[in-house]
C-alpha positions as CSV (number, residue, x, y, z in Angstrom):
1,X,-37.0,-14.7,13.6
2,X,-36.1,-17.1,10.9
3,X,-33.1,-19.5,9.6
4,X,-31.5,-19.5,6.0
5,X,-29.1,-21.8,5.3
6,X,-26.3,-22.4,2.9
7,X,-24.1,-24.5,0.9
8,X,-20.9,-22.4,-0.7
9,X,-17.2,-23.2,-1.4
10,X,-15.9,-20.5,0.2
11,X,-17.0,-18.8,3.2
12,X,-15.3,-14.6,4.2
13,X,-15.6,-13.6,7.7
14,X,-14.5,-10.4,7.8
15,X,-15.5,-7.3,5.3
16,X,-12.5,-5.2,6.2
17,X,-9.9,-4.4,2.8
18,X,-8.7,-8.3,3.3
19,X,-11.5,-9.9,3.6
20,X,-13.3,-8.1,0.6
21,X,-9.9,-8.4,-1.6
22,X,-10.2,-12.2,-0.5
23,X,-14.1,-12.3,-1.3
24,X,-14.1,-10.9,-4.7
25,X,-10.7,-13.0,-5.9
26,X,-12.2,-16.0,-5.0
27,X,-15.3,-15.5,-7.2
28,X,-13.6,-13.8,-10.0
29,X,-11.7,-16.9,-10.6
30,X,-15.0,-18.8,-10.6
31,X,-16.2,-20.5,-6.8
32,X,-19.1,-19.4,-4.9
33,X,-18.5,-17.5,-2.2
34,X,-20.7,-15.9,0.6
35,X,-18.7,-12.7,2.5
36,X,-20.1,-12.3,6.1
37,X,-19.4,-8.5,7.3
38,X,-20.9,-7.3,11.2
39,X,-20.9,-4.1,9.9
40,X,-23.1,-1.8,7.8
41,X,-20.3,-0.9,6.1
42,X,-17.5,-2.6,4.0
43,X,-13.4,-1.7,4.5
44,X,-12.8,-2.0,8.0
45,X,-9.5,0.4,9.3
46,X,-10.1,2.3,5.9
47,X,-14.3,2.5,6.0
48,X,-16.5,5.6,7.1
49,X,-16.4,4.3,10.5
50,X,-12.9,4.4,11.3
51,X,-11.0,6.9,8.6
52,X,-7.7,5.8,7.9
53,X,-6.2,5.8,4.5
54,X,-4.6,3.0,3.3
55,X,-0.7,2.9,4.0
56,X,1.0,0.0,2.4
57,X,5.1,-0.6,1.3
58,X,7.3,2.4,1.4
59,X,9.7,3.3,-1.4
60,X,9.6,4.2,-5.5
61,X,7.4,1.9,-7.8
62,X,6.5,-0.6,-5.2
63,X,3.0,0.6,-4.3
64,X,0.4,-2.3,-4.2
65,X,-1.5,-3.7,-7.6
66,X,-4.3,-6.0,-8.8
67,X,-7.7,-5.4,-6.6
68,X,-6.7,-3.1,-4.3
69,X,-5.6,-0.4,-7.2
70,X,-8.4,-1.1,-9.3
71,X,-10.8,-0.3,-6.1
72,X,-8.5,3.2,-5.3
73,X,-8.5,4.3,-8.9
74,X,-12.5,3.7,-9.0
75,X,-12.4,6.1,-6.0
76,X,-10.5,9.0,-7.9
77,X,-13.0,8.8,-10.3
78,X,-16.0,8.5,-8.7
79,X,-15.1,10.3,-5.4
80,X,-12.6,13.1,-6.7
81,X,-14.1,15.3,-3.6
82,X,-12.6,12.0,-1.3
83,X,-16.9,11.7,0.3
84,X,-16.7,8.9,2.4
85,X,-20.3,7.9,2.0
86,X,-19.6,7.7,-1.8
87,X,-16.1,5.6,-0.8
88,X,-18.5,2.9,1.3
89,X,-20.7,2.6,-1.5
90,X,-17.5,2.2,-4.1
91,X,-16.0,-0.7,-2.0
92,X,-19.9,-1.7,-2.3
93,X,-20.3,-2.1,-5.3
94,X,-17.4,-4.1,-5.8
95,X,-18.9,-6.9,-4.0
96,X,-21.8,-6.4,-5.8
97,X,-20.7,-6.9,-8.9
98,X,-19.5,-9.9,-8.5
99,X,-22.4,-12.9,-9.4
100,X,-20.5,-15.8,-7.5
101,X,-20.3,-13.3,-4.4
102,X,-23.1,-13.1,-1.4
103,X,-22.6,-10.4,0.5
104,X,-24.2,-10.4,4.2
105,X,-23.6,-7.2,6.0
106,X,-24.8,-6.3,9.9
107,X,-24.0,-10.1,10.1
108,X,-22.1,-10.9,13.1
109,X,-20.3,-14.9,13.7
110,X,-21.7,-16.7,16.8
111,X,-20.6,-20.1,16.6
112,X,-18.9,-23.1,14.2
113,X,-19.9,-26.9,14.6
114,X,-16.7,-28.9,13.7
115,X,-16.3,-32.1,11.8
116,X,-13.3,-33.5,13.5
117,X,-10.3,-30.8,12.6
118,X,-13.2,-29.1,9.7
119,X,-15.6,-26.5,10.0
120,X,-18.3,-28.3,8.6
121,X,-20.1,-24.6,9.2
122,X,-21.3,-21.4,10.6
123,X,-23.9,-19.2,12.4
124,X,-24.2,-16.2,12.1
125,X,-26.6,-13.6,13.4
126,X,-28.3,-10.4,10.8
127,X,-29.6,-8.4,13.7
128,X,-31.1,-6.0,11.7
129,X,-32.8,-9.0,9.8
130,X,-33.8,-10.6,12.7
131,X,-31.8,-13.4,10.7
132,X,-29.6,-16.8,11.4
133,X,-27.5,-17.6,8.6
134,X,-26.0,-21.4,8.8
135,X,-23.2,-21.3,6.1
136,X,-21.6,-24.6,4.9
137,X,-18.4,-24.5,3.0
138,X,-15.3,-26.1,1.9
139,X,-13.0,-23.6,3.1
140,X,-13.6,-20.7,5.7
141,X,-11.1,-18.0,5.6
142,X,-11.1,-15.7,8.5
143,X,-10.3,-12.0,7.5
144,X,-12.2,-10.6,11.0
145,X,-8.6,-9.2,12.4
146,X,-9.5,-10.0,15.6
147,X,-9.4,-14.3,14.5
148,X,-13.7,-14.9,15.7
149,X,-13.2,-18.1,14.2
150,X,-10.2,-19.3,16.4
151,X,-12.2,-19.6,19.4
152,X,-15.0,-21.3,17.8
153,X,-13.0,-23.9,16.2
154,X,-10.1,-24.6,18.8
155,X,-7.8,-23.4,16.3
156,X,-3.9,-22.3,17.6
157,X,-3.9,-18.5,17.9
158,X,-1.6,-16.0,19.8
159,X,-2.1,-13.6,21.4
160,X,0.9,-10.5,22.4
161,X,4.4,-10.1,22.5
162,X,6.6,-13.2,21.9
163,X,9.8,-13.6,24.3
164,X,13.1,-12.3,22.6
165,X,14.5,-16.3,23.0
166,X,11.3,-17.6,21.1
167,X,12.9,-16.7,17.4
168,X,16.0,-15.1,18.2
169,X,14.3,-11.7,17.7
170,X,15.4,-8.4,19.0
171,X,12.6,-6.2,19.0
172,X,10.5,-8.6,21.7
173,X,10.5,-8.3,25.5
174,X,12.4,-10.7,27.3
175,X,9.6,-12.5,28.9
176,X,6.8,-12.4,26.8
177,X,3.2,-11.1,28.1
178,X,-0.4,-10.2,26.7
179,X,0.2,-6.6,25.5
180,X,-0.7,-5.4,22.3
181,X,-0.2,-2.4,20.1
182,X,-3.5,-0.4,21.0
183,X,-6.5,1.1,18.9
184,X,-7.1,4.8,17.8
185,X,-10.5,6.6,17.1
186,X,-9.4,9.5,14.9
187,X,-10.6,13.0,14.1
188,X,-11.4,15.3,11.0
189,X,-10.9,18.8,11.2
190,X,-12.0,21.0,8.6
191,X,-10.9,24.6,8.3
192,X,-13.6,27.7,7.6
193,X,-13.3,31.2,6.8
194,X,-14.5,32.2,10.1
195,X,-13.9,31.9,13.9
196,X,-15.2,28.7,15.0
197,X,-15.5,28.2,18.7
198,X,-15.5,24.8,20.8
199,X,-17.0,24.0,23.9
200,X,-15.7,20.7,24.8
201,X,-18.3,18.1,26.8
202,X,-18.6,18.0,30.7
203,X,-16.5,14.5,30.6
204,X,-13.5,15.5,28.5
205,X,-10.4,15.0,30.1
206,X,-8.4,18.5,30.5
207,X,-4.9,19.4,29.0
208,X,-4.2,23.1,29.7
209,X,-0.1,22.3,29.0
210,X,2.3,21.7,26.2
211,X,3.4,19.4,28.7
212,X,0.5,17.5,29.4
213,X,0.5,16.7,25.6
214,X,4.2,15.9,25.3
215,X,5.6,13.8,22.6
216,X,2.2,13.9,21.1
217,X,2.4,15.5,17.6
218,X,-0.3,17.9,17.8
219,X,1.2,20.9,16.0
220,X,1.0,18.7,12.8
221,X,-2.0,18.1,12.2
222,X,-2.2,19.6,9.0
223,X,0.5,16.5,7.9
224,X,-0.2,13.7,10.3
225,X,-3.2,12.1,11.5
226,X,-4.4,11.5,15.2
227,X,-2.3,8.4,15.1
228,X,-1.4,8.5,18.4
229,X,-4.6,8.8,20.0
230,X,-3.8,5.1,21.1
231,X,-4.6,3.3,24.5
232,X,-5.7,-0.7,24.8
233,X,-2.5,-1.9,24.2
234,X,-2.2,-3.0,28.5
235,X,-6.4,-4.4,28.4
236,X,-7.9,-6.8,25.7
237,X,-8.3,-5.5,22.6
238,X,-11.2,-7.8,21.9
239,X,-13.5,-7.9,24.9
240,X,-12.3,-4.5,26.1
241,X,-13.2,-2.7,23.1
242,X,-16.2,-0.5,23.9
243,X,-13.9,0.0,27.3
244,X,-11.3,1.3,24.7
245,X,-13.7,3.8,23.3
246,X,-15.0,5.4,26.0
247,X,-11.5,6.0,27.5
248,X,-10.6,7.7,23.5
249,X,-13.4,9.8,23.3
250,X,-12.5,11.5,26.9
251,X,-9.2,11.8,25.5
252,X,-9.8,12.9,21.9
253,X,-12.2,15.8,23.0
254,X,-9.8,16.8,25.6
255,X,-7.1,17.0,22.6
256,X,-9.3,19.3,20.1
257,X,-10.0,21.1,23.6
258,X,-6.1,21.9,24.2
259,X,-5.8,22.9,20.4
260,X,-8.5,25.6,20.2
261,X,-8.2,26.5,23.5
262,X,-5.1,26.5,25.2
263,X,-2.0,28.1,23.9
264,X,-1.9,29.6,20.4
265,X,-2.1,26.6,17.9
266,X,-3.7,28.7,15.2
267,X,-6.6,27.0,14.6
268,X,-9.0,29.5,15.8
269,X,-10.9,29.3,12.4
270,X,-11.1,25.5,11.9
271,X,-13.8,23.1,14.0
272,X,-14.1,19.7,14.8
273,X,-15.5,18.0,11.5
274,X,-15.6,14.1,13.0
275,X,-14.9,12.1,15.5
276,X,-14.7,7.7,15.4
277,X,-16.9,6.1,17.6
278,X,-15.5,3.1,16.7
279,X,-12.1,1.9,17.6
280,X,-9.6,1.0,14.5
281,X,-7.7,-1.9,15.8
282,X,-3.8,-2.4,15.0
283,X,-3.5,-6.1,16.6
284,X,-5.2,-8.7,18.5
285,X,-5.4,-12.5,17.8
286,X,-3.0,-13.9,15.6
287,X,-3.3,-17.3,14.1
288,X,-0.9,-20.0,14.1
289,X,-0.4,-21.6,10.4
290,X,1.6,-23.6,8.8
291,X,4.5,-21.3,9.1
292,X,5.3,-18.2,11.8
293,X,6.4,-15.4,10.0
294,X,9.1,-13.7,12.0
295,X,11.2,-10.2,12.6
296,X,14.3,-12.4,11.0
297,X,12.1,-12.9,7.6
298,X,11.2,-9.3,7.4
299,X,15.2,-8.5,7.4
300,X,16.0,-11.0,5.5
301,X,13.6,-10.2,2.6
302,X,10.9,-12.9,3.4
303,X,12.4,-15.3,0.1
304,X,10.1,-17.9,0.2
305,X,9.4,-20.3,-2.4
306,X,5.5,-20.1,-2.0
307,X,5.8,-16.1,-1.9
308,X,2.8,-14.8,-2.3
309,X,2.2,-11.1,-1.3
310,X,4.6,-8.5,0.1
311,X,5.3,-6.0,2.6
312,X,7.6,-2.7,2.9
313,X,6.0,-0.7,5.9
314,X,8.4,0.2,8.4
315,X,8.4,-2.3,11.9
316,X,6.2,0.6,13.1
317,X,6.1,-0.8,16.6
318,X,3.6,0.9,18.8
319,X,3.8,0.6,22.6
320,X,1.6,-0.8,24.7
321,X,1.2,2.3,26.7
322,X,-0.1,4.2,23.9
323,X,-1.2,7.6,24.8
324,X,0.2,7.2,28.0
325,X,3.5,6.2,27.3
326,X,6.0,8.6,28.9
327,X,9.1,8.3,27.5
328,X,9.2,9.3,24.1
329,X,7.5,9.1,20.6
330,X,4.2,7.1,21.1
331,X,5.9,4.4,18.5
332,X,9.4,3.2,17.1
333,X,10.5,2.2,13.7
334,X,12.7,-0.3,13.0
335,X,13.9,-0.6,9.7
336,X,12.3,-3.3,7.9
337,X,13.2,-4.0,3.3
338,X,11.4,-1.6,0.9
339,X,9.7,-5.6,0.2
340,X,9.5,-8.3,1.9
341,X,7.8,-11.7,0.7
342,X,5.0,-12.6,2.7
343,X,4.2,-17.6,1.6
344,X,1.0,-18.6,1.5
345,X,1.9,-20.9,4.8
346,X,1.2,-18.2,6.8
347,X,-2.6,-18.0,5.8
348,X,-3.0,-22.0,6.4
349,X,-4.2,-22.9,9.9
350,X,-1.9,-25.3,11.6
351,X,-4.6,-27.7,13.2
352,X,-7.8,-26.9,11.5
353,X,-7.8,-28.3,7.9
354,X,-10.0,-25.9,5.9
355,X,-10.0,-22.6,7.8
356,X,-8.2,-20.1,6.0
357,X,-7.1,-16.8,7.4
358,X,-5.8,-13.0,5.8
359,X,-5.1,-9.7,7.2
360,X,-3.7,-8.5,10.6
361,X,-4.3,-12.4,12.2
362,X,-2.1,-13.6,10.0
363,X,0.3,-16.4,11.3
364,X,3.7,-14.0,12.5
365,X,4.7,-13.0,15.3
366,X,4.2,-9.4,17.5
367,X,7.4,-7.9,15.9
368,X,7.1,-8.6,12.1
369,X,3.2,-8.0,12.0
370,X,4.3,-4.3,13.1
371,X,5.0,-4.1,9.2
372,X,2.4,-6.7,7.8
373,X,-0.8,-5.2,9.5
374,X,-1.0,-2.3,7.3
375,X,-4.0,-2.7,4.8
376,X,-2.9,-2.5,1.8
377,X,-0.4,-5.1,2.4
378,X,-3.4,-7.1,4.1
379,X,-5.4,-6.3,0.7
380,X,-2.6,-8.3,-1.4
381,X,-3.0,-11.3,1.6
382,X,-6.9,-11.1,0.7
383,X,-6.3,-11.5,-2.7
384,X,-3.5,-14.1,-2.5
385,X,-5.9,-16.0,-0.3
386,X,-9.1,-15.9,-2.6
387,X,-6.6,-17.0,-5.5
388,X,-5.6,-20.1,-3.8
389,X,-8.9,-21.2,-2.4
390,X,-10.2,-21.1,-5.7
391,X,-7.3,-22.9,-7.2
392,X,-8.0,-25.7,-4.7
393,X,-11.4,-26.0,-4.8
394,X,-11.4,-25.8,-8.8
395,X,-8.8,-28.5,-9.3
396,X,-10.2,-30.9,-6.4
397,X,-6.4,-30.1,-4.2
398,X,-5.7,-29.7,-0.6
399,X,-4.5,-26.0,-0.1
400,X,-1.0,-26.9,0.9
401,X,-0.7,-28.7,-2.1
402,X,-2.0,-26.6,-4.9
403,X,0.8,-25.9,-7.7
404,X,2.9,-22.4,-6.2
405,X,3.7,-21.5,-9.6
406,X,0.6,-21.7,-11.1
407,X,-1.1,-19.3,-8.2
408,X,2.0,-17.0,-8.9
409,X,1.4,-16.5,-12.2
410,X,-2.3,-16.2,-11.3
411,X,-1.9,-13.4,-9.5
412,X,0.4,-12.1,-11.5
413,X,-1.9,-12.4,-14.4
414,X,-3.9,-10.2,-11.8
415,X,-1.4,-7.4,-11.8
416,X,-0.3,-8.7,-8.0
417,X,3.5,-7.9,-8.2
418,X,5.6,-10.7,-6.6
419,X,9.0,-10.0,-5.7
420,X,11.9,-11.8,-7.5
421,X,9.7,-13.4,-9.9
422,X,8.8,-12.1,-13.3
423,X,5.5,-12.9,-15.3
424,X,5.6,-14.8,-18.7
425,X,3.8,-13.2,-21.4
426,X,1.6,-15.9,-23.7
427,X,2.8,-17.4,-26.2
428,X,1.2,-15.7,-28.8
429,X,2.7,-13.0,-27.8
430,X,6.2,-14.1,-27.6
431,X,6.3,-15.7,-31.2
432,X,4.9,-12.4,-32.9
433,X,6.1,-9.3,-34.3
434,X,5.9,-6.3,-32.3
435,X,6.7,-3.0,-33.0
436,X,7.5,-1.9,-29.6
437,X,9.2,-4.9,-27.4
438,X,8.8,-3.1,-24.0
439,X,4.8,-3.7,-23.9
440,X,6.3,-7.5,-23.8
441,X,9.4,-7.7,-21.5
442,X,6.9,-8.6,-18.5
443,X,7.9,-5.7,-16.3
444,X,4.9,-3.6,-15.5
445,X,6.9,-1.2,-13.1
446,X,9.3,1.6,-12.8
447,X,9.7,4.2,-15.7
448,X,12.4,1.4,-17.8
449,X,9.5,-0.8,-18.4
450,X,7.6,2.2,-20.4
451,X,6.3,2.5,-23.8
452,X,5.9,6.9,-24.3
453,X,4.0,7.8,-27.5
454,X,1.9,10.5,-29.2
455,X,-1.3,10.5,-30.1
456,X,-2.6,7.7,-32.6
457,X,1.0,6.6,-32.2
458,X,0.6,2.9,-32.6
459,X,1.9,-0.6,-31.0
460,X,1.1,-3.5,-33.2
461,X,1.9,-7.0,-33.4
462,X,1.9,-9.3,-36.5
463,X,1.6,-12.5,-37.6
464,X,2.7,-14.9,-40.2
465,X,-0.5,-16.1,-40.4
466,X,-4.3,-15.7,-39.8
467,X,-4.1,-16.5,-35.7
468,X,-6.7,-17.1,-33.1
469,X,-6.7,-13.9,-30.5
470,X,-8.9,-14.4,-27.3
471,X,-8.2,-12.3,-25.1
472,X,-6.4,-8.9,-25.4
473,X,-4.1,-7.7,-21.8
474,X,-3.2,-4.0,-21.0
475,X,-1.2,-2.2,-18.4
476,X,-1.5,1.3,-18.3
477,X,0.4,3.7,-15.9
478,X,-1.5,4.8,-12.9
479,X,1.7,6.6,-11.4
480,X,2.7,4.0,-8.9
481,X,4.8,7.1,-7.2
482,X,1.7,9.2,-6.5
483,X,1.8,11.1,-2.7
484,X,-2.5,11.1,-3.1
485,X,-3.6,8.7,-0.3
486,X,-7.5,6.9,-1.2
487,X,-9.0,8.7,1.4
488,X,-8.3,12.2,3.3
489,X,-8.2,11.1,7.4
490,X,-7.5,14.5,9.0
491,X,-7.7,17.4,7.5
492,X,-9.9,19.4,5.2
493,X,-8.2,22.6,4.0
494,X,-10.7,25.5,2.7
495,X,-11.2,25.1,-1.1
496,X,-9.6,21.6,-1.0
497,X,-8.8,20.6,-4.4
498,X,-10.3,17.2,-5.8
499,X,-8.2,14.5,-6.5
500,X,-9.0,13.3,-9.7
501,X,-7.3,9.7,-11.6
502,X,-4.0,10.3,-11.8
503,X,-3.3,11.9,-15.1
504,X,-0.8,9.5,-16.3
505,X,-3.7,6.7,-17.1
506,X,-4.4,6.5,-20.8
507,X,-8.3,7.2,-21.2
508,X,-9.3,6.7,-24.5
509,X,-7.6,4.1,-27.0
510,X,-8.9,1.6,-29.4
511,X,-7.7,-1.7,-30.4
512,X,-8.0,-3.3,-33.8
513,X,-7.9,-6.4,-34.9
514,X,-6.8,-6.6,-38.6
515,X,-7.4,-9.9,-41.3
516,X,-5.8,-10.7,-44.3
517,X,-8.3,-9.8,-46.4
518,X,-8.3,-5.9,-44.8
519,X,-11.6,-6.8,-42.8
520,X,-11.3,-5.3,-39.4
521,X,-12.7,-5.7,-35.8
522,X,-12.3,-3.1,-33.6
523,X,-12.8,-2.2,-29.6
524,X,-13.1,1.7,-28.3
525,X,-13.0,2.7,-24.7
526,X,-14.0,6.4,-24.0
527,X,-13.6,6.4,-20.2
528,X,-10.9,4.0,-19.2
529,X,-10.1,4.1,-15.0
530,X,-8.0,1.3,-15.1
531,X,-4.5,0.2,-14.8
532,X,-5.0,-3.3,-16.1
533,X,-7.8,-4.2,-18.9
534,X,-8.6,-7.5,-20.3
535,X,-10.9,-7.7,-23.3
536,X,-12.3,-11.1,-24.2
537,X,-12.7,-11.1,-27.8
538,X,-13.4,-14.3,-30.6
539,X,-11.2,-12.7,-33.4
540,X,-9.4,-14.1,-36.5
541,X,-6.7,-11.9,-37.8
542,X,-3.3,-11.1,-38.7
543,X,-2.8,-8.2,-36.9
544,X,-3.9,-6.6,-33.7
545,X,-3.3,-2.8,-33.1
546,X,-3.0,-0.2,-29.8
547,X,-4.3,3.2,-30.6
548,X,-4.0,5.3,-27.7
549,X,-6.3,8.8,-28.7
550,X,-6.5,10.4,-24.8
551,X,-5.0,10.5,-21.2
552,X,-6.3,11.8,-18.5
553,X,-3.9,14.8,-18.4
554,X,-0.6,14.2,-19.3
555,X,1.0,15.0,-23.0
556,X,2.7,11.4,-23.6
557,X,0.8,8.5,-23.6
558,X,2.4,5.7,-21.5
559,X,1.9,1.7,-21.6
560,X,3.7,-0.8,-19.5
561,X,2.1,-4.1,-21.3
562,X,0.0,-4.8,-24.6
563,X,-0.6,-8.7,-25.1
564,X,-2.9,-11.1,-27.1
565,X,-3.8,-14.3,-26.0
């Protein structure tokens, strides 16, 4: 066995879609930062392990940019036959790529060694690797879901459903207790062209009646996942995890069992593809930060000055009972705003100076995190998070007291949308000509905000004068409105058709840069993916020109935002 040790600005516990969003912020915007993951694999909920596709805000245009999309539309391109090896090794790479990013996977947290109300660091444990790492940082942000630091460092946490009384909420219990919403292994099921029997194991439990399965949606399998294969939600959802999946498994066989062979569910020709053997987790610890986000902030839009990141799932509230709930549907959903703002308080530990946290352990309480825990809501918390570490550490400032504006229109710059606040173009921008004012407005959603052209139509802007460009800014349409979930996580029809980059994204285009004198620079991309493109160029010139030449399937060529800095 041996020890390495470590001296970083930024240390990620926690590789799920928060934690990685979070991981690869931080570095892009320039502070070295080590990622710890205790699995092989990165994406948590959303990996090869577990098989959920990512569920985010409900409602037109108000799907989830910046990381998050640039990681699903890499997917489409790369994975249009939705492989789930080839999706591990896309959310990979991403970490990768990064050069200010370390990426330690099979690396489990054992312990912290405090400075006072710091974590002055880490150990953690590479068991493949017979490895210790020690990992000193300035900030540690916790993205693990179930809070590993919070025991290790003392800091506040809770844990179940709040009382009713505690904020004037109305979804909560009266008296509050320890339950949880539970944890699910799902299953694939893939249809054939030919009779496929099952013979369930010796241990499944048995369900020979509709009734035995009531109020579980098993006839819709074809448009719903297995959900509701639930229990945990009465035990621990940390320490009774393995507990968890042995009682799922029994249950989950038994399930497949009753559809192919009880009662006529017509799936005689389709067979059991997959089954999780790990448990996807919907809640367990939850920090306490510098503010408790509530069921009240979810109704009332979450307006907060140091808005950050937003919801616009449903309060999908699961009960504790799970599978074995009796009464009814297996969940309920309260209404909850298309979006709601999510501050950066939230992610700021109460009592422990420099830990951090993003995800489902955010600080909120039982009822609103029943919206917030989705992940690609949790992916915008990553990336909010990795934004303002860096913006701390770079200019030398206490997290609570960065500049809120300045990490807005950070992320902004990112393509993170932030409700109720709009992003400035650059100057240089602004006090030009342009031939088409839309690519400048600042609006990078709904159909409004669209430039629609031909081929070789162009977009230019000009100046009086010979002017410095830097850096050139796109937004491209990746069809915000799009049914086509990252991932399949149920069912593989026969001949399943591959689901390619949404056609709306332009793929080929040039830019040129223009001088007085006629002498021209020029930039061509054959095989763009992306919705937003920056191109770092050293140009003098007068004019600067978008050529769009190709889509990826549609007629018109579309173009929310063209800018020179």
């Amino acid at each position: 066995m041996r020890t390495l040790n470590y001296e970083t600005e930024l240390c990620v516990v926690g590789g799920g879609l928060s934690g990685l969003c979070c991981a690869i912020a931080a570095s892009r915007h320039g502070i070295k930062t080590i990622l710890v993951h205790d699995r092989a694999v990165l994406g948590g909920n959303a990996s090869s392990e577990i098989r959920m596709h990512i569920c985010g805000a409900k409602g037109q245009n108000n799907r989830e940019t910046g990381i998050i999309e640039e990681i699903v539309l890499e997917n489409f391109y790369r994975n249009p036959e939705q492989n789930y090896s080839i999706w591990d090794t896309v959310l990979y790479e991403k970490a990768m790529a990064e050069e200010n990013l370390t990426l330690l996977l099979n690396t489990s947290c054992l312990d912290a060694t405090m400075n006072n109300e710091k974590i002055k660091s880490i150990k953690a444990w590479q068991s493949n690797a017979e490895t210790f790492h020690i990992i000193k940082a300035k900030y540690f942000a916790d993205c693990s879901g179930d809070s590993i630091l919070a025991p290790l460092s003392n800091a506040e946490y809770r844990y179940g459903r709040e009382a009713k009384s505690e904020f004037s909420e109305t979804i909560p219990p009266v008296v509050s207790d320890k339950k949880t919403m539970g944890m699910s292994c799902l299953m694939q099921i893939r249809e054939t062209d030919h009779k496929v029997e099952f013979i369930p194991p010796e241990w499944a439990y048995k369900y020979e009646t509709e009734e035995m399965l009531k109020y579980k949606p098993h006839e819709l399998i074809m448009e719903d996942n297995f959900w509701w294969l639930e229990v945990g939600g009465e035990w621990d959802c940390i320490h009774d995890t393995d507990r968890c999946r042995d009682e799922l498994l029994k249950i989950a066989f038994g399930v497949w069992d009753h559809i192919k062979n009880y009662g006529n569910h017509g799936m005689d020709n389709h067979e059991l593809e997959w089954i999780g053997m790990l448990p996807g987790k919907r809640e367990s610890r939850r920090y306490v930060g510098e503010y408790t986000v509530t069921e009240n902030d979810v109704k009332n839009e979450g307006r907060f000055n140091d808005i950050v990141a937003y919801g616009g799932w449903p309060m999908d509230d699961h009960f504790p009972g799970g599978f074995y709930y009796q009464e009814g549907y297996p969940t309920i959903f309260h209404p909850a705003p298309c979006l709601w703002g999510l501050p950066l308080r939230c992610m700021i530990s109460k009592n422990i100076q420099n830990l951090v946290f993003a995800g489902r352990n955010i600080s909120i309480t039982h009822a609103a995190l029943s919206s917030s825990r989705v992940m690609a809501t949790c992916s915008l918390l990553g990336q909010a998070l990795g934004t303002a570490v860096a913006q701390a550490v770079i200019s030398n400032t206490d997290i609570r007291k960065i500049d809120i504006k300045t990490l807005q229109n950070t992320l902004m710059n990112d393509d993170c949308f932030i409700p109720g606040h709009e992003r400035e173009v650059s100057e240089l921008s602004k006090n030009a000509n342009c031939s088409a004012e839309i690519v400048r407005n600042g609006q990078y959603r709904k159909e409004e905000n669209l430039w629609i052209g031909s081929k070789y139509d162009t977009v230019t802007y000009t100046f009086d004068s010979e002017v410095k460009v830097s850096k050139i800014r796109l937004v491209f349409d990746s069809d915000l409105n799009r049914e086509t979930h990252n991932m399949l996580s149920n069912y593989y029809i026969r001949n399943e058709q591959p689901k390619p980059l949404p056609k709306t994204l332009i793929k080929e285009y040039k830019v040129v840069g223009e001088k007085e004198n006629g002498e021209t620079f020029e930039i061509e991309v054959l095989n763009n993916r992306k919705r937003l493109v920056y191109h770092n160029v050293d140009w003098s010139v007068k004019k600067v020109t978008f050529v769009p030449i190709k889509t990826h399937g549609t007629p018109d060529f579309r173009l929310f935002g063209f800018e020179v800095e």
